[in-house]
C-alpha positions in Angstrom: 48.8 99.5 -194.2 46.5 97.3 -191.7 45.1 94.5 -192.6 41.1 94.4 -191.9 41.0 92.0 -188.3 40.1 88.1 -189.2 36.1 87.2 -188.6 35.6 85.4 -185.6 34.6 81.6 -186.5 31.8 80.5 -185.0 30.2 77.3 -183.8 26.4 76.7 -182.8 25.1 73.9 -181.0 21.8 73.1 -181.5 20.5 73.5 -185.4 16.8 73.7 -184.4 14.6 76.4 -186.4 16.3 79.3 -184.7 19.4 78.2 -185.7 18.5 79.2 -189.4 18.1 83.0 -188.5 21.1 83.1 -186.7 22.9 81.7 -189.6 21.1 84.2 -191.6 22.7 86.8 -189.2 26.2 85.5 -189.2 25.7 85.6 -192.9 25.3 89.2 -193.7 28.0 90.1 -190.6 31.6 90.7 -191.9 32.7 90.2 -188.7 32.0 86.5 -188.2 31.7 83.3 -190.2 30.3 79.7 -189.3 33.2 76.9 -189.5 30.7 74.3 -187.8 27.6 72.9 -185.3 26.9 70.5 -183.2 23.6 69.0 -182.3 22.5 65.5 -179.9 20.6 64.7 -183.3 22.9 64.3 -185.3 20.5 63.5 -188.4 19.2 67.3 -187.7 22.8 68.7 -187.6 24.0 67.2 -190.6 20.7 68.4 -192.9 21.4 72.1 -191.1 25.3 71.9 -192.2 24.4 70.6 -195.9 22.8 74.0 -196.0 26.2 75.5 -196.5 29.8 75.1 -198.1 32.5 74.4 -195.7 30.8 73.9 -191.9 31.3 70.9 -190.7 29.0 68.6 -188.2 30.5 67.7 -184.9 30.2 65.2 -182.0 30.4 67.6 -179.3 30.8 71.4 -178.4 34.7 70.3 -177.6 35.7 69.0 -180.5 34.3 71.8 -182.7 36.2 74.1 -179.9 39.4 72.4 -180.5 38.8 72.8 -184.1 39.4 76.7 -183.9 35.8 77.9 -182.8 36.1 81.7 -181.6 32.2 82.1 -180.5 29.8 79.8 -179.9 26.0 80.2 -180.5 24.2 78.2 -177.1 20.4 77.0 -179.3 19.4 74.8 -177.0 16.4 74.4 -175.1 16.4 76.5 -171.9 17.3 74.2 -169.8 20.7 73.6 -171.4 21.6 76.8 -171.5 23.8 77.6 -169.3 25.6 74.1 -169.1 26.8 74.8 -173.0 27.4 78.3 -172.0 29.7 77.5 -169.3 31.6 74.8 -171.3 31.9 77.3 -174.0 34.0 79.9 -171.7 35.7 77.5 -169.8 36.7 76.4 -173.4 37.8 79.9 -174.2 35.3 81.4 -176.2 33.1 84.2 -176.2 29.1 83.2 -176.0 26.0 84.2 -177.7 23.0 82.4 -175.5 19.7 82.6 -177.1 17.0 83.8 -174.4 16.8 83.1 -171.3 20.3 83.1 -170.3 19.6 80.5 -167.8 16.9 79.2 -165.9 18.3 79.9 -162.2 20.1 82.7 -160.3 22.6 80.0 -158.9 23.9 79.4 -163.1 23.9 83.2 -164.0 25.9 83.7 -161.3 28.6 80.3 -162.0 28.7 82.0 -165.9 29.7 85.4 -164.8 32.4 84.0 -162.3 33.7 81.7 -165.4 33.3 84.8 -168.2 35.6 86.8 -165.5 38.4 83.9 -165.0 38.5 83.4 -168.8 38.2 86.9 -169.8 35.2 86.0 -171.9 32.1 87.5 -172.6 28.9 86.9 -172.7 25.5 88.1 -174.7 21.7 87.2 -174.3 19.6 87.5 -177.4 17.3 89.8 -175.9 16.0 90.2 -179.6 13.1 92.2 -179.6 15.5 95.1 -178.3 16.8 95.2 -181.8 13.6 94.7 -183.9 12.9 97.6 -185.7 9.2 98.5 -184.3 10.0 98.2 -180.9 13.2 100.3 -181.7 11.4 102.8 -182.9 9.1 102.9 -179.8 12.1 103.0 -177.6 14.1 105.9 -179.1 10.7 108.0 -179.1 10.4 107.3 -175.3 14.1 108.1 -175.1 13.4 111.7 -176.5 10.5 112.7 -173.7 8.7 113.6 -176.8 5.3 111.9 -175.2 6.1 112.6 -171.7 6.7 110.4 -168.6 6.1 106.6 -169.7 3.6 105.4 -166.7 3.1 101.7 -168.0 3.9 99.2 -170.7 2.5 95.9 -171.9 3.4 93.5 -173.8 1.3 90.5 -175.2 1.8 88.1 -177.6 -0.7 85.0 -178.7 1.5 81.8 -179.7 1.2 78.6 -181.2 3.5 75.4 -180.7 4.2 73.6 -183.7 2.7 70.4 -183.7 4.4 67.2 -183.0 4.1 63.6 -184.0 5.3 60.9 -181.2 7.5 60.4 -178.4 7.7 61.7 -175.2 6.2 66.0 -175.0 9.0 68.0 -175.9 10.8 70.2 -173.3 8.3 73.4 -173.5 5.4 71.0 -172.6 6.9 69.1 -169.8 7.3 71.8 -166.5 4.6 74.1 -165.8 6.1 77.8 -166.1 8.1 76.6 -169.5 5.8 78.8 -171.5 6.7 82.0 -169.5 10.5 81.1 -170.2 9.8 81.0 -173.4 8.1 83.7 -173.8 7.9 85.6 -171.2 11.4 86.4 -170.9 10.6 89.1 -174.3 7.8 90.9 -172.4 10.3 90.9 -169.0 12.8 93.0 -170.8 11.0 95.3 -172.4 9.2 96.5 -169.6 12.1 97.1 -167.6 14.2 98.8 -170.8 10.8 101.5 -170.6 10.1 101.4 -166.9 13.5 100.5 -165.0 14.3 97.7 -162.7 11.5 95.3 -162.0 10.7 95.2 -157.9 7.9 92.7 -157.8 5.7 90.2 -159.8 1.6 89.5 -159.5 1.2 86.6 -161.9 -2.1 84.4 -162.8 -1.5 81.4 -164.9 -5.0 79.4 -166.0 -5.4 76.1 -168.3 -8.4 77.5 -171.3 -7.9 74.7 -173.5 -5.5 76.6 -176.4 -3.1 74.2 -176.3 -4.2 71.3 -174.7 -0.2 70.0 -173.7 0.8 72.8 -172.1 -0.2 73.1 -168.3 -1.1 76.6 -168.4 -2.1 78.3 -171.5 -3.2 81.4 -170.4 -0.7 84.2 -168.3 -1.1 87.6 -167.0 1.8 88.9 -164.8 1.9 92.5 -163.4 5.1 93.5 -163.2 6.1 96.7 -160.4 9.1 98.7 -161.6 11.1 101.3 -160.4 9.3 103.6 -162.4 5.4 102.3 -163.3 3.5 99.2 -163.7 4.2 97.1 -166.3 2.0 94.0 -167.6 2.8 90.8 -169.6 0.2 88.4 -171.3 0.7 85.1 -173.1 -1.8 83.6 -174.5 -2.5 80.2 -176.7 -6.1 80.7 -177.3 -5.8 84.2 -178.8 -6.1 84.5 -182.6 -5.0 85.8 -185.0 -1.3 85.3 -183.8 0.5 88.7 -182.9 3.0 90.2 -180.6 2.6 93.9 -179.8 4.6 95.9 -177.2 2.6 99.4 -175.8 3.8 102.0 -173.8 1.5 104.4 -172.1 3.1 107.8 -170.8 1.7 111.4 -169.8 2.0 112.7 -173.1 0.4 110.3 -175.9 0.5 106.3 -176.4 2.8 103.7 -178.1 2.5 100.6 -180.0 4.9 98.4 -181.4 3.3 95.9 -183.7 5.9 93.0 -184.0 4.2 90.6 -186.3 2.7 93.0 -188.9 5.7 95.1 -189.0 4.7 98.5 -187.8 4.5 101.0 -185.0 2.4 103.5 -184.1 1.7 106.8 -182.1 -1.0 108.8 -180.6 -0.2 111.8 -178.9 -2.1 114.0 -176.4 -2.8 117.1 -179.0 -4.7 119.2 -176.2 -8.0 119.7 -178.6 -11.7 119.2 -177.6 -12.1 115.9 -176.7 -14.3 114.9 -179.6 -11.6 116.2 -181.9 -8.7 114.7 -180.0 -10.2 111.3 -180.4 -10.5 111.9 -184.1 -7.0 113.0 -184.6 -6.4 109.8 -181.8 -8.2 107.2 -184.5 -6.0 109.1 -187.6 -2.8 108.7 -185.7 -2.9 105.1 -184.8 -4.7 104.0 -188.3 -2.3 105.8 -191.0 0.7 103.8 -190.5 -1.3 100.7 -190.3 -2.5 101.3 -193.7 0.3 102.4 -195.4 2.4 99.5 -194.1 0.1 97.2 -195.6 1.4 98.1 -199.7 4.9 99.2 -198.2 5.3 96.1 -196.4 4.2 94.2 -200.2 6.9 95.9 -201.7 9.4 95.2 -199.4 9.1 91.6 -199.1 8.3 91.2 -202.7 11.9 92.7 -203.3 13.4 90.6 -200.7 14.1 93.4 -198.1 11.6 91.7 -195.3 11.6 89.3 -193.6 10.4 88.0 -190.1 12.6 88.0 -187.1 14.7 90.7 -188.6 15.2 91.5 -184.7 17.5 88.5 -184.0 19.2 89.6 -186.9 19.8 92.7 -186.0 20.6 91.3 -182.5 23.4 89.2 -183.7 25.5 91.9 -186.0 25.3 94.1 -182.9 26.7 91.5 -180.7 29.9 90.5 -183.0 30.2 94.3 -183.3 30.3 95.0 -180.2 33.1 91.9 -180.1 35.4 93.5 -182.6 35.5 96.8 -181.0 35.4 96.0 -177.8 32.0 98.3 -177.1 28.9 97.3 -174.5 26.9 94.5 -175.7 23.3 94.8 -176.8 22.1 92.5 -174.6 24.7 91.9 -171.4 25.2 89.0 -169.2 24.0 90.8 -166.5 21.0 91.7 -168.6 20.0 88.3 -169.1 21.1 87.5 -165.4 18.6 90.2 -163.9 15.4 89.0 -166.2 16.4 85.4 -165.4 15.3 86.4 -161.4 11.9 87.6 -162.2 11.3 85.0 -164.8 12.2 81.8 -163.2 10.7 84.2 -160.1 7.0 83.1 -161.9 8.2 79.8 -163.9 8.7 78.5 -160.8 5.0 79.0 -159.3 3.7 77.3 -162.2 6.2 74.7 -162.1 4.9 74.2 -158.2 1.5 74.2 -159.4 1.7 71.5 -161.6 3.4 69.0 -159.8 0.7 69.8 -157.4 -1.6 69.3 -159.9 0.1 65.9 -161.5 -0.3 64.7 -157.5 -3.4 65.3 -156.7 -4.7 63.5 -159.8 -1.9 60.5 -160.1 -3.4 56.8 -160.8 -4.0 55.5 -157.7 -6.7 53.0 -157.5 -6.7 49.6 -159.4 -9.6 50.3 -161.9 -11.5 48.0 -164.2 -11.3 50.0 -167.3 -9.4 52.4 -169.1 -10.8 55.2 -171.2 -8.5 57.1 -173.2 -10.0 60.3 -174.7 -12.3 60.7 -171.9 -12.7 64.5 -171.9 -14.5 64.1 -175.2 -18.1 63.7 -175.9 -18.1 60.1 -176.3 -15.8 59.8 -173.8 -17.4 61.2 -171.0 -20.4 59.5 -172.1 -19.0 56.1 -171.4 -17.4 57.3 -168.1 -20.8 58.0 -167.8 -22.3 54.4 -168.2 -19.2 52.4 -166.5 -19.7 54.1 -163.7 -23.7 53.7 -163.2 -22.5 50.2 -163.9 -20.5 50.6 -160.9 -17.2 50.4 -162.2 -14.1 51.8 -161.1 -13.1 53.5 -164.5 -9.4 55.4 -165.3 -9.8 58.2 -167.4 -6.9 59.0 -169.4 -7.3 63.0 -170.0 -4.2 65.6 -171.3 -5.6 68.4 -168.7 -7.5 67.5 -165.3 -10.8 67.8 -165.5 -13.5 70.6 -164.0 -16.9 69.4 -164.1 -19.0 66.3 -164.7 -19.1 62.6 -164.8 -15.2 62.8 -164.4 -15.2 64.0 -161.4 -17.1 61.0 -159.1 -15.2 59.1 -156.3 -15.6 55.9 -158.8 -13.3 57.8 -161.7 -9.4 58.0 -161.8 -7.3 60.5 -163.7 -4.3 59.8 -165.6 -2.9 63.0 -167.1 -0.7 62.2 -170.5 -0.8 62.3 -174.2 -1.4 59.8 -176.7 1.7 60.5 -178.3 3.6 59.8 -174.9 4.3 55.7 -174.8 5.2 56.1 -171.3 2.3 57.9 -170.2 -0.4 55.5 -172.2 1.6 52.5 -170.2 1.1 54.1 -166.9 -2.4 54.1 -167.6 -3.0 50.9 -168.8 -1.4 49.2 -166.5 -3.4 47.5 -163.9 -6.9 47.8 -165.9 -9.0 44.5 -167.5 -10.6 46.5 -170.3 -9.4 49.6 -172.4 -11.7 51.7 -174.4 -9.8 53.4 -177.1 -12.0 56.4 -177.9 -8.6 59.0 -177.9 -8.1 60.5 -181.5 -7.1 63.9 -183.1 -10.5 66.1 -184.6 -8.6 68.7 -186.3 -4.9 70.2 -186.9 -2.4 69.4 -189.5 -1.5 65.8 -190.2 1.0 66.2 -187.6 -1.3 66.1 -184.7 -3.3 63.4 -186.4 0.1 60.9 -186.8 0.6 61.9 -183.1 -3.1 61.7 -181.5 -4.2 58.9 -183.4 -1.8 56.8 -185.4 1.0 56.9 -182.5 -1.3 56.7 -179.4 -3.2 53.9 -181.2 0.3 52.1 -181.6 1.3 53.0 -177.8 -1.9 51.4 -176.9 -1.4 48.5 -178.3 1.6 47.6 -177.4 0.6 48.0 -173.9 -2.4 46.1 -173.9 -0.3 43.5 -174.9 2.4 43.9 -172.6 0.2 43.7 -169.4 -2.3 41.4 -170.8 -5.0 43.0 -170.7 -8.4 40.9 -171.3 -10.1 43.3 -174.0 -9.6 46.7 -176.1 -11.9 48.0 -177.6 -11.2 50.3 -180.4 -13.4 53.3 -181.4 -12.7 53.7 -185.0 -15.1 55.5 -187.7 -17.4 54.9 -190.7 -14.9 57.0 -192.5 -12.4 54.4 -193.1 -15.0 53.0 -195.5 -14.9 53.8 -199.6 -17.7 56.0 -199.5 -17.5 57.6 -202.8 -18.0 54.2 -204.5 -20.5 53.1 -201.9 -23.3 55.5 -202.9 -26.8 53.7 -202.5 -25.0 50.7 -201.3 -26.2 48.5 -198.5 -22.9 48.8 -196.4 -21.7 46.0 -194.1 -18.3 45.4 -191.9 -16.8 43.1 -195.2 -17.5 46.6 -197.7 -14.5 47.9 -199.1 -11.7 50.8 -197.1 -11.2 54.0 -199.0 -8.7 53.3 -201.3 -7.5 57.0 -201.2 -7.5 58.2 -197.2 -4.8 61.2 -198.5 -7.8 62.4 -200.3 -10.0 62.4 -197.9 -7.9 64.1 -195.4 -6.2 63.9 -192.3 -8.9 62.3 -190.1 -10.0 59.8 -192.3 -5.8 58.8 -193.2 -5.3 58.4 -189.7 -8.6 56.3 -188.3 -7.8 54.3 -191.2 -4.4 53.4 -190.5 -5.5 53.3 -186.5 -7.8 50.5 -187.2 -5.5 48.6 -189.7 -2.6 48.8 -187.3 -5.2 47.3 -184.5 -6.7 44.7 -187.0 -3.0 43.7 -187.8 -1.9 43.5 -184.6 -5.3 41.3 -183.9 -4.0 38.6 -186.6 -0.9 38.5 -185.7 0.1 39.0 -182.1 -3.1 37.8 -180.7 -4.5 41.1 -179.6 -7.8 41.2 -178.1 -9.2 44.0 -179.6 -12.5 44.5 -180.8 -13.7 47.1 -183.2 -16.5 49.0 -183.2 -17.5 51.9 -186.4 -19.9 54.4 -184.3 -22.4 56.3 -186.6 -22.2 59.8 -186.3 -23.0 60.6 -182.6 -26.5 62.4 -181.9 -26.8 64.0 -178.2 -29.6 65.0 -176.4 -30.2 68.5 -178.1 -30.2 66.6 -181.5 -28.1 66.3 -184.6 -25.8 69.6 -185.3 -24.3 70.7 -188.6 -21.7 67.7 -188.3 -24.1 65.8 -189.3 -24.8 67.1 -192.3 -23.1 67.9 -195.6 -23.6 71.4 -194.7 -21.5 75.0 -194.1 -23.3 78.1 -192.2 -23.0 81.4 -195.1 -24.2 84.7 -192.9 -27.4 83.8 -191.8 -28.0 81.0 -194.6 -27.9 77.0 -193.9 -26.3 75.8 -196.9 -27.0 72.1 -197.6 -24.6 70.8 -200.4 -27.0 68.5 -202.6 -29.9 68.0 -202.2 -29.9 66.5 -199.1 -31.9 63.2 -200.0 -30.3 60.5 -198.1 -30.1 59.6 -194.7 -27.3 60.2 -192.3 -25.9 57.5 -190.5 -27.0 58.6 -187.4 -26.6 57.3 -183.3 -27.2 58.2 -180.1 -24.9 59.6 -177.5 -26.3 57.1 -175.2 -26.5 53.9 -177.3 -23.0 54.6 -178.6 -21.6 54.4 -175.1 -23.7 51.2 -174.7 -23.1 49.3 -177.0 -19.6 50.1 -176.8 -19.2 49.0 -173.5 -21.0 45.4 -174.1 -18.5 45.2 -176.6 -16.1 44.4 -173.9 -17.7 41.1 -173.9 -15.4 38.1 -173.9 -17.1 36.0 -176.1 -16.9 38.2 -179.2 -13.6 37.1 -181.6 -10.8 39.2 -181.6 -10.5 41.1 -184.8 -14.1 41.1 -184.8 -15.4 44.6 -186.5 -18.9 46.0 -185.5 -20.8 48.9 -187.4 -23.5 50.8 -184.7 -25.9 52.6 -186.6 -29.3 54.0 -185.6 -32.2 53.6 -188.3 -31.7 55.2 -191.1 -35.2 57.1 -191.2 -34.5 60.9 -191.7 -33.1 62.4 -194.6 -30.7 65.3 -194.1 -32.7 67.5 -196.1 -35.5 66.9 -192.5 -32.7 67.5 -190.4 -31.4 70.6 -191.9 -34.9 72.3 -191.8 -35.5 71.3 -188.3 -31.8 73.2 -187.7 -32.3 76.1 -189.6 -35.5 77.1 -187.9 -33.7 75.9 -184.4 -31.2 78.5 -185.1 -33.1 81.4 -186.9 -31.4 80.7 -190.1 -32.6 80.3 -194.2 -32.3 76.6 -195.9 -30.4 76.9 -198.9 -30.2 74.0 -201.1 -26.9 73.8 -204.1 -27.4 71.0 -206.4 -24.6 67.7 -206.3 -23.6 69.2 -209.9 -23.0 73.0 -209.0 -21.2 71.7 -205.6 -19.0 68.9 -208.2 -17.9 72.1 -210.3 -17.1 74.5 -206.9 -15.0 71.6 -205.5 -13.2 71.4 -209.5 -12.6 75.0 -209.5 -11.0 75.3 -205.5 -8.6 72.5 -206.0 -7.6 73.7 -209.4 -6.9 77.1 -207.7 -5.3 75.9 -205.0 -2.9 73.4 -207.4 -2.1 77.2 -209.0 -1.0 78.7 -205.9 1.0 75.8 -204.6 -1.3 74.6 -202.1 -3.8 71.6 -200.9 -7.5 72.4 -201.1 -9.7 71.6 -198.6 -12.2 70.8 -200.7 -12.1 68.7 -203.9 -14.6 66.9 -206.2 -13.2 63.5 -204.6 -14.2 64.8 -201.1 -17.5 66.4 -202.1 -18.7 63.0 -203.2 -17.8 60.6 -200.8 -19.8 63.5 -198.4 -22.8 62.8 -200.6 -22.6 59.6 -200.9 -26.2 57.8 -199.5 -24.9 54.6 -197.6 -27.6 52.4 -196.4 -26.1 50.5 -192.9 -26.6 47.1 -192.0 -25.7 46.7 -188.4 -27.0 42.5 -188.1 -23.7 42.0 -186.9 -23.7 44.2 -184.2 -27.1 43.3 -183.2 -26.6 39.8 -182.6 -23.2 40.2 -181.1 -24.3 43.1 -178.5 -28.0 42.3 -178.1 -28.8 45.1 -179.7 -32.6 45.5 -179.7 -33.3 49.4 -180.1 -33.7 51.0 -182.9 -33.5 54.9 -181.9 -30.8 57.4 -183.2 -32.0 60.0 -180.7 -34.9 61.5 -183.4 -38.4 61.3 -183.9 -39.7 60.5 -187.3 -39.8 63.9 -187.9 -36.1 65.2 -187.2 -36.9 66.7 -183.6 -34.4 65.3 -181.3 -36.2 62.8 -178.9 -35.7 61.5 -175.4 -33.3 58.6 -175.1 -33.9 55.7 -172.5 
């Protein structure tokens, strides 16, 4: 009788989040079974390994070798690819290296040369091969049933997870990252449909999607043996999706990836009208019956996403035990790793070109971090009709405006990157701190603001520099007990910033952090509370308690108070002569324009502005909305974005005195950018 064969034991290194499919993979395969990983954080590795009964963490891909490892996942980033896949098979074991296979022609070559010696072989997870949409697609090419395929695209829109401090990680840091990434999946799918790929036209853009990655926006024509093929990335694109087309001579078609279906539309040779009926039927009938079969599927557990990797991976260790073709082959990955490092490499050009042509240069007298913002360029703006050379610290170079004159320096960086924030603070006399997250999960917020207010900081103090001034925000203050207070820089914090959300938690512990670091190190920082900032075309729905419904302006309350309202202009101002040296460190300003139109004025003047209908919802209607939303979302597991705590401290009526700021900053004008009436007005 023979004995079934023994599963191969396998070993991954790196126990990042693709590490959990693959174990999901090796899971459900007979023919392999993990024994242990190995990660450079360890923390990381030892969480991933607690995950199941018997694998054991260790210190290096050698000693888990030496252990009794048979195959070794390579999860690393890219750039360690082939370095773990070489030490693997040098090591003796066969080698499963997540996409791409390498990031050079010189390291695909060095890996087949060691797989040969070693008589060990080696599989790219070219996953979307495996997934079952694009499968299906494949095999219907495969059968000529809709003709000659004549071209293929493949796009997918993509978001980075956020990230909270430290240095950008590696899929921000070169310039055609984002195409090895993902680019790689569009690569081979073309040329599984249209043959070898001959030639590359690419066009990589910055549009502001993701505003760490160089270029956010790609389009690469690809020329094959057999047709044109196209692949687009994009981080601006919403809702997220990744769909795979094929066009051929005899009908049209699409994989869709993310919602888990495929489609067809064949040429039926009707009347044109009636073959774009039958076109419309074709394409929308499996969309709308995956939508309840897909329900019942992943309510009984049968899907799940990247069940392409999975799939991926049982081929692979099948193709080990029986000696048959891989899925995915070393030369596979070796002949998509040419045309994709063939475009990374442009990019990767262009933005060291880029990072040159906009490094610090000149020894300016202020810093400006978050100077692509409104505020921001506002005071570039006024430090350089001062005539002051002025750094502005920006994550993407800028196109247009006030940034742009001989008197302004860039310094491209992040917040959350300590090094970059020292670069540009070195050198300077005066830093205005006006760089914070607006929006994202708290992730971006502990990154944007908490962690580049700390990074600051500590580089103001370490090269001495004579002020910072730090932009912080009235909403640190306890609003929802404030209401019909008179509010001054000694009234209360909120005592609750979790409840107010993410951008009030993190100004609030911005400022604290700077106000501590005033008492106690002797930082020269200044604060200064801006009201909410009014520009020339007047006050927008920000600065009102408001939400656009349709073609309704919906005030929430009744709109009786008065905004806390400033010019674009003054803010900048009075900012700037609070650079002064003879204010006290830890001092705290409040710059608030008068207080003289209620938001009810200002919504009417809006509404009309933009063709819409005022709509007023009382305070107690709006009370029992924000009761209801939080108590659904508490039954479903989830934060509301709105709750009764939030809804009142955004109706509270605060009343500002700004003496203070005033005396300190000579602050003689009282305009907040309105007329008496609500219509914006000119500012000197």
């Amino acid at each position: 009788m023979r004995l079934p064969p023994k599963p191969f034991r396998v070993g991954f290194v790196g126990t990042g989040a693709i590490a959990g499919v693959h174990l999901d993979a090796v899971a459900r395969c007979p023919h392999a079974a993990l024994v242990g990983v190995t990660d450079r954080d360890t923390a990381r590795a030892r969480a991933f390994a607690a995950r199941i009964r018997g694998v054991r963490v260790f210190p290096d891909l050698g000693s888990m070798v030496d252990a009794g490892t048979d195959v070794v996942h390579v999860l690393t980033p890219p750039h360690a690819h082939a370095r773990g896949a070489l030490e693997a098979l040098e090591r003796g074991c066969h080698v499963l290296v997540e996409k791409p296979l390498a990031t050079s022609d010189a390291d695909c070559m060095q890996l087949a040369e060691a797989a040969s010696l070693h008589g060990r072989r080696v599989g790219v997870n070219h996953s979307l091969l495996a997934d079952p949409q694009v499968r299906h697609v494949l095999d219907t090419v495969a059968t000529g049933r809709i003709g000659q395929p004549v071209s293929a695209e493949y796009f997918c829109s993509a978001a980075y997870p956020a990230w909270r401090d430290g240095p950008l990680p590696e899929h921000y840091r070169d310039g055609g990252n984002p195409f090895r990434d993902l680019g790689v999946h569009g690569l081979y799918l073309v040329r599984a449909v249209l043959g070898e790929i001959a030639g590359m036209e690419p066009v990589f853009v910055s549009r502001g999607g993701d505003p760490n990655l160089c270029f956010d926006e790609w389009d690469v024509i690809v020329l094959c043996e057999r047709g044109v093929g196209r692949v687009r990335l994009s981080w601006s694109v919403r809702p997220l999706q990744t769909v795979f087309t094929v066009h051929a001579t005899g009908g049209t078609l699409r994989a869709d990836v993310g919602s888990m279906f495929a489609t067809a539309r064949r040429a039926t040779g009707l009347p044109h009208a009636l073959d774009r009926a039958v076109g419309a039927l074709q394409e929308g009938w499996p969309a709308l019956r995956s939508v309840p079969a897909n329900a019942v599927r992943w309510v009984s557990g049968n899907l799940r996403p990247y069940e392409g990797l999975r799939r991926a991976v049982e081929q692979f260790y099948s193709a080990l035990a029986d000696g048959g073709p891989l899925p995915a082959s070393l030369e596979d990955g070796r002949r998509v790793v040419h045309w994709v490092e063939a475009v990374a490499l442009l990019a990767d050009a262009a933005k060291r070109l880029r990072e040159r042509a906009h490094r610090p240069h000149a020894r300016p007298v202020a810093l400006v971090t978050g100077a692509t913002g409104r505020l921001g360029r506002q005071l570039v703006e006024r430090l350089v009709a001062r005539g002051q050379q002025v750094r502005a610290f920006c994550r993407r170079p800028p196109t247009d405006g006030p940034l742009r004159h001989p008197l302004v320096d860039i310094a491209l960086g992040d917040l959350g990157d300590a090094a970059a924030v020292d670069a540009a603070v070195a050198g300077v006399r005066v830093v205005y701190h006006c760089g914070a997250a607006m929006r994202g999960p708290w992730a971006e917020h502990a990154r944007g603001t908490v962690a580049g207010t700390r990074h600051v900081v500590d580089s103001v103090l370490r090269h001495r520099v004579a002020r910072l001034v730090h932009v912080s925000s009235l909403s640190v203050l306890d609003w929802g007990a404030l209401d019909g207070a008179l509010v001054t820089e000694e009234t209360p914090l909120e005592p609750r910033p979790d409840a107010r959300g993410c951008y009030t938690r993190s100004k609030l512990l911005a400022e604290q952090h700077v106000l501590a670091a005033a008492r106690d190190r002797r930082l020269p920082a200044v604060i200064v509370r801006p009201g909410i900032l009014v520009g020339p075309e007047g006050p927008g729905i920000d600065a009102l308690n408001a939400v656009v419904i349709g073609r309704q302006l919906v005030l929430l309350g009744d709109g009786g108070g008065a905004p806390p309202l400033i010019s674009m202009h003054d803010a900048a101002e009075l900012i700037v002569r609070a650079s002064e040296p003879a204010l006290e460190p830890g001092t705290v300003l409040h710059v608030v324009g008068s207080q003289t139109t209620t938001a009810r004025t200002l919504a009417a003047h809006l509404a009309r502005d933009r063709g819409l209908r005022l709509r007023c919802i009382p305070a107690p209607l709006v009370h029992a909305g924000a009761a209801a939303a939080a108590a659904l979302a508490r039954a479903l597991g989830r934060q509301s974005p709105i709750t009764p705590y939030r809804m009142r401290a955004a109706g509270a009526r605060l009343r500002f005195d700004c003496t203070r700021a005033r005396a300190a900053l000579a602050w003689a004008d009282d305009a907040n950018g309105l007329d008496p009436s609500g219509t914006p007005a000119a500012v000197a």
